[in-house]
C-alpha positions in Angstrom: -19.4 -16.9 -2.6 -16.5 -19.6 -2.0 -14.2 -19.0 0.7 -11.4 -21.1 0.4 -8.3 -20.9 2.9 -5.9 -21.4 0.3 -5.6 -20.2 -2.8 -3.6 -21.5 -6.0 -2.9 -20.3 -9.1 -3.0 -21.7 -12.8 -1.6 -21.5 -15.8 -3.5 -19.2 -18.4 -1.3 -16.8 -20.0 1.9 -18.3 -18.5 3.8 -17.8 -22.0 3.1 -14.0 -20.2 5.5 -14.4 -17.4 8.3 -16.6 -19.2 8.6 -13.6 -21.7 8.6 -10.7 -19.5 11.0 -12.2 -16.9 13.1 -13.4 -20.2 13.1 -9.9 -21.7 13.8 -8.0 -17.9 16.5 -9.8 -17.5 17.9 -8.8 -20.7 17.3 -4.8 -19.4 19.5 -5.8 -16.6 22.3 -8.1 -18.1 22.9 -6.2 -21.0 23.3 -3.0 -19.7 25.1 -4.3 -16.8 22.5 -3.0 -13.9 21.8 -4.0 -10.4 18.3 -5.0 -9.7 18.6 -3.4 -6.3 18.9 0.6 -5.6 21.5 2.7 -7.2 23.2 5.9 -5.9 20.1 7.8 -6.6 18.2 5.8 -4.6 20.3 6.2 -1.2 20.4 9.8 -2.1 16.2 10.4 -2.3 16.5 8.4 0.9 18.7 10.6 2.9 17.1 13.7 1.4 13.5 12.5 2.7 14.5 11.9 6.1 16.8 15.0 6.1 13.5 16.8 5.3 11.6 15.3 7.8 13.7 15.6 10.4 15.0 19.1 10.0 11.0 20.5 9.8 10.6 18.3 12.9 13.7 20.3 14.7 12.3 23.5 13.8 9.4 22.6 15.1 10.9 21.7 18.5 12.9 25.0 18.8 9.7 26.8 19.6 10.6 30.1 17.7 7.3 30.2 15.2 4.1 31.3 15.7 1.4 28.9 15.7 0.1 29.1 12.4 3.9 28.8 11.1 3.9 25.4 13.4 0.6 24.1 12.2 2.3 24.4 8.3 5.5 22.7 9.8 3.0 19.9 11.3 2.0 19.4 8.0 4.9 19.3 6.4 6.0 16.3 8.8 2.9 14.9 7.7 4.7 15.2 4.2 7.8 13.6 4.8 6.6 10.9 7.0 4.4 9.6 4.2 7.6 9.7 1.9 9.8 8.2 4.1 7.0 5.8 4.1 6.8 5.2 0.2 10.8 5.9 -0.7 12.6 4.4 2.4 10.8 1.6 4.7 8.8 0.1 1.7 11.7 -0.7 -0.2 13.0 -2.2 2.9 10.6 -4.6 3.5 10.4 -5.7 0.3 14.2 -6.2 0.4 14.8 -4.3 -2.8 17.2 -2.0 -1.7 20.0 -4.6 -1.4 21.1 -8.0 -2.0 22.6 -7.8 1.8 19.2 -9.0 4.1 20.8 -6.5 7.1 20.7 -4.1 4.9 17.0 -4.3 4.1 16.7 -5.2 7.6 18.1 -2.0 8.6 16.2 0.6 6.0 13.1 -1.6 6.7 13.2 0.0 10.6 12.2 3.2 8.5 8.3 1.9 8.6 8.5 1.1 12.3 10.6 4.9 13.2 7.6 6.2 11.4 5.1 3.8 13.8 4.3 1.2 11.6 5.6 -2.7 12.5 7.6 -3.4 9.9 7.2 -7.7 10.6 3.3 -7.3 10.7 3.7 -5.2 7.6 6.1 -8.0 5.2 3.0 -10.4 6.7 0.0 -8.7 5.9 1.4 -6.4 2.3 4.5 -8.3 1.3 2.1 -11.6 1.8 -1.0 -11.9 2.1 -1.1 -8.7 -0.6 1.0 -9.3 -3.0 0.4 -13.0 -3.5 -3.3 -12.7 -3.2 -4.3 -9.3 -4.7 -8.0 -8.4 -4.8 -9.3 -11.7 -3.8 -12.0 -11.4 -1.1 -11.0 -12.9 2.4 -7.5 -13.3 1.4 -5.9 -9.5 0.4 -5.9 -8.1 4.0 -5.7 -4.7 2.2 -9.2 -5.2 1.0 -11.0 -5.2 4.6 -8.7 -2.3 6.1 -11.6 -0.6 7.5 -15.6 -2.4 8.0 -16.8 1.2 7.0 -15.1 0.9 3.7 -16.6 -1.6 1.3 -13.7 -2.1 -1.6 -14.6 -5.5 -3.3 -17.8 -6.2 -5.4 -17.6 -9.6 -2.9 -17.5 -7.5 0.7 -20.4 -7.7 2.7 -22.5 -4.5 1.9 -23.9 -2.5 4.7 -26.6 0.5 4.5 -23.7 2.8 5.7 -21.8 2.5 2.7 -23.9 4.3 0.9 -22.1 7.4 1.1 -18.7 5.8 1.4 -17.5 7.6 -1.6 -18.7 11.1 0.4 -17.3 10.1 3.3 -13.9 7.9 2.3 -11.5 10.0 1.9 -11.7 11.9 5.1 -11.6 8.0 6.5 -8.0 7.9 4.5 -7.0 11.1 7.0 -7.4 8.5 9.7 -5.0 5.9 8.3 -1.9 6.5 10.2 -4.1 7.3 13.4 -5.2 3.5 13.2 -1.7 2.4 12.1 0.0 3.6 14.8 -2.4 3.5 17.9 -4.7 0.4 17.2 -3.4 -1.6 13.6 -0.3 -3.2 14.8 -1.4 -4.5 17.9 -5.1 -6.2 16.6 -2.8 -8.0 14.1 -0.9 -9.0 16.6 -3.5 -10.0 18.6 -5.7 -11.5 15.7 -5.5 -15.7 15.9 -6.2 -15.7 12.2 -4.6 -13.7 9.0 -5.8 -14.6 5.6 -4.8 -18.0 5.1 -2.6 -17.9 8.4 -4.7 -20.0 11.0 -3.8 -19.6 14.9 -0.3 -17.4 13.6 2.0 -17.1 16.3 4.4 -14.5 16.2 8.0 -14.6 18.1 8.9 -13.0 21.6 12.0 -11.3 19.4 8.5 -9.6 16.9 6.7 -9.2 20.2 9.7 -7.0 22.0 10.6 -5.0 18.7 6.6 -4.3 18.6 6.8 -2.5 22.4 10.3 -0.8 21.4 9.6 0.6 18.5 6.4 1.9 19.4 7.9 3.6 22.5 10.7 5.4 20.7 8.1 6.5 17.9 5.5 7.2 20.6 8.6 9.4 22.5 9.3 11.4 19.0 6.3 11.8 18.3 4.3 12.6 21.7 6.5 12.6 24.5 9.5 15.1 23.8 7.2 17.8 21.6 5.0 18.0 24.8 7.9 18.1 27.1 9.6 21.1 25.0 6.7 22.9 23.4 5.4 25.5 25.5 1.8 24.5 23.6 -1.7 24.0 25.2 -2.7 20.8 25.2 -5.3 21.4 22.1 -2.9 23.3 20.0 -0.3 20.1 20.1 -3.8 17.7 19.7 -4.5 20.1 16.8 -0.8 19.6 15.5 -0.7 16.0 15.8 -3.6 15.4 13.8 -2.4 17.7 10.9 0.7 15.4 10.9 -1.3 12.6 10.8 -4.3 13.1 8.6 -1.9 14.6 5.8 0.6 11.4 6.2 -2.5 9.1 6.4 -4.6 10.6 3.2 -1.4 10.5 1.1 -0.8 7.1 2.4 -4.5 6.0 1.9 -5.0 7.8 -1.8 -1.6 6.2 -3.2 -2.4 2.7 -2.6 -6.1 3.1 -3.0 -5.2 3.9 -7.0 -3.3 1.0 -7.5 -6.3 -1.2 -7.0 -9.7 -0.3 -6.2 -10.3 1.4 -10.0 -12.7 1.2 -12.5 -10.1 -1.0 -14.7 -9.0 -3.6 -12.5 -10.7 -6.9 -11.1 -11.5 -8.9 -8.5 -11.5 -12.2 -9.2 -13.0 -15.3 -7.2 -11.0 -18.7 -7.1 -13.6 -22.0 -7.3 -14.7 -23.8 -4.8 -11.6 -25.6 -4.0 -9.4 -22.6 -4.2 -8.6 -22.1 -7.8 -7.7 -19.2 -9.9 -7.2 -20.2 -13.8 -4.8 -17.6 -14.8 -1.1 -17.7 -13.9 0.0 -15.3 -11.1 1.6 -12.6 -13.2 -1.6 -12.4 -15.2 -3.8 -12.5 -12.1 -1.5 -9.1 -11.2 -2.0 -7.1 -14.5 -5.6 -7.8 -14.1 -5.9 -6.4 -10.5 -3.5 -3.8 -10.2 -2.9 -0.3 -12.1 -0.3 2.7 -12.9 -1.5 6.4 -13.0 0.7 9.4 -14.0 3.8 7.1 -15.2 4.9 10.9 -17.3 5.0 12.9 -13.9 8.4 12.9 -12.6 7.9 14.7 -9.3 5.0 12.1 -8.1 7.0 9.3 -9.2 9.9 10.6 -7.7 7.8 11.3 -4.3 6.0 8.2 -4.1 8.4 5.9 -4.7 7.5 4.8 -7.8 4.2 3.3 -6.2 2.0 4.9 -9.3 4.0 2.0 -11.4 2.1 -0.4 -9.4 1.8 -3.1 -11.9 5.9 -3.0 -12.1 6.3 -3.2 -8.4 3.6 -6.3 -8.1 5.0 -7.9 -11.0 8.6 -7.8 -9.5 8.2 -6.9 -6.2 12.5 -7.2 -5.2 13.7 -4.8 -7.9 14.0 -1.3 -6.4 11.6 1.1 -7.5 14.0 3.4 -8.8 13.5 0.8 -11.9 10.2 0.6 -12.7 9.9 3.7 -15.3 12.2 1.6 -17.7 10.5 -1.8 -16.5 6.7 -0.3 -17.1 7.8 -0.2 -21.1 8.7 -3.4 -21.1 5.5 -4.6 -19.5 3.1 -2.4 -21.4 4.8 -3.8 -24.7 4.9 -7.8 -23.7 0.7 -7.8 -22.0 0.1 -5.9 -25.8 1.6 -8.7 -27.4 -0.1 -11.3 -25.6 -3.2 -9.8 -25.6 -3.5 -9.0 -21.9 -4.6 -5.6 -20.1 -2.0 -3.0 -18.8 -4.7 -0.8 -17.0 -3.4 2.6 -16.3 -4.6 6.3 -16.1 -2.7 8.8 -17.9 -3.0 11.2 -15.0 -3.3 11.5 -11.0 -6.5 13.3 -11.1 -8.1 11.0 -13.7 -7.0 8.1 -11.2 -8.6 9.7 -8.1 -11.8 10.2 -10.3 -12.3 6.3 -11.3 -11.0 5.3 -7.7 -14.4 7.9 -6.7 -16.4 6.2 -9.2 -15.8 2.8 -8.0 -16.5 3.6 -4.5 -19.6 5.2 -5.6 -20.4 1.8 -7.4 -19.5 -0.3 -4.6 -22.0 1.7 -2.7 -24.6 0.1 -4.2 -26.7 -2.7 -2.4 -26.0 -6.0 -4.7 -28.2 -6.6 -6.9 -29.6 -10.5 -5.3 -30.2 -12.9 -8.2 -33.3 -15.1 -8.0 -33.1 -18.6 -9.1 -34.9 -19.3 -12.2 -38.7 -21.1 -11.9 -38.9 -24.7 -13.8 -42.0 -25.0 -15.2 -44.1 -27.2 -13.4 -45.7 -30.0 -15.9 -49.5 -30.1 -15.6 
């Protein structure tokens, strides 16, 4: 397998890319739109982190029982992966406005809810987005060594039963985020195609900050005012966590690690023949485009291919964009892979991790016949 450290693309397909940007455009021009978030928008915003926030004082006032507080843990486990999906992502990608202190500001959602919102633009915004399911170059494809989520990963024995054992690993996601994630990326002398990366002492100090105001929400005042023994609030914490972290893990999981999209190897010297946008219908998907409340919830990250395709518009678009799409890839003959439900998307996302289970198959040179 190559392994470049830097990646182009080509231009197959590009007529692809001058059409749909022609034709979204056109959505937004004639109907006199802003790319960025509307009222709606702001008001799923406030109404996730009002959520969040008024389980998490409840919780603090100490007047439920302990099953009533477990439910309320989980419930924060909720709303912290939807301020996750509706409020920081948005922010990073600096869809929500055209004003950069704006994102700037909305962005802090990720790191209130413990995730570094700098290392995040780097390794999603990045090293994600530009380079999507190629090997060595989408940090998303080696978030775990237990999880093997390219056809080019290194196999071990152990991921035999990854597709047993995978989602409980998902649980875990915010766990790793919070505690261990953000600082080995920070720590980590290479990132993709980033060699030697130095971050600056401004990243470094909002890193320590950040982490200390969420590890004080978070750890420090629940202990100081719930009269809790010490494995009741463990018990609590990780129901917060592994319900924010399987939501978190499942979503994103479906957008690219299905039966219908690929992963595609660049040449030896780096190369990918089609053009970007085609490179992105080919390794991302959508699932359950009809339901309203799941798009609604996670931020309209089951219209994927919409938000990889135009990563600055706000998500609050992408139902209308995701017709435009579908329609312009028919017409050039390209792929819009999708599942028509959220269910049948969890099921190929199984399937593939069942296939990618699989020790490769090693292919043996052929024998040239010897002349006598």
């Amino acid at each position: 397998m190559t392994n470049p450290t830097r990646v182009t693309f080509g231009q197959r397909d590009a007529s692809f890319a001058e059409d749909l940007k022609r034709r979204v455009s056109e959505y937004f021009e004639t109907r006199k739109l802003s790319q960025r978030a509307n009222g709606a928008m702001y008001v799923k915003a406030l109404a996730i982190l009002g959520f969040t926030f008024s389980v998490y004082g409840l919780l603090l006032t100490g007047w439920f029982g302990p099953w009533a507080m477990l439910g309320m843990a989980v419930l924060m486990g909720v709303g912290i992966a939807g301020i996750g999906f509706c409020v920081g992502h948005d922010g990073v990608h600096g869809s929500y406005s055209d004003n950069a202190r704006v994102n700037s500001v909305v962005g802090l959602a990720f790191d209130l809810i413990g995730a570094n919102s700098y290392m995040w633009r780097i390794t999603h915004n990045v090293l994600h987005h530009t380079y999507t399911n190629i090997q060595n170059m989408d940090e998303d494809l080696t978030v775990s060594p237990q999880l093997r989520l390219s056809p080019h990963s290194e196999w071990k024995p152990y991921h035999r039963a990854q597709h047993l054992y995978a989602f409980l690993a998902y649980s875990l996601t915010t766990v790793f985020w919070v505690f261990a994630k953000d600082y080995k990326y920070f720590f980590q002398k290479d990132l993709g195609p980033y060699k030697d990366k130095k971050h600056a002492p401004a990243e470094w100090a909002r890193l320590i900050v950040m982490k200390a105001v969420y590890y004080g929400w978070t750890l420090v005042i629940p202990w100081m005012v719930l009269n809790v023994t010490w494995w009741q609030f463990v018990v609590g914490l990780l129901a917060m966590h592994m319900t924010a972290g399987f939501i978190l893990g499942i979503v994103f999981q479906l957008a690219h690690v299905v039966e219908t999209t690929e992963f595609p190897l660049p040449d030896a010297t780096g190369n990918v023949e089609d053009a970007w946008m085609v490179h992105q219908l080919r390794t991302t998907a959508n699932f359950a485009r009809k339901n309203r409340l799941l798009s609604w919830y996670v931020g309209g990250l089951n219209y994927q291919i919409e938000h990889h395709l135009f990563p600055k518009v706000c998500s609050i678009h992408y139902p209308a964009l995701s017709e435009i799409v579908q329609a312009t890839a028919k017409e050039h003959g390209l792929p819009y892979p999708e599942s028509e439900t959220f269910l049948g998307a969890v099921g190929s996302h199984y399937r593939m991790l069942k296939q990618l289970s699989r020790a490769p198959v090693a292919v043996s040179e052929p024998k040239l016949a010897v002349a006598a």
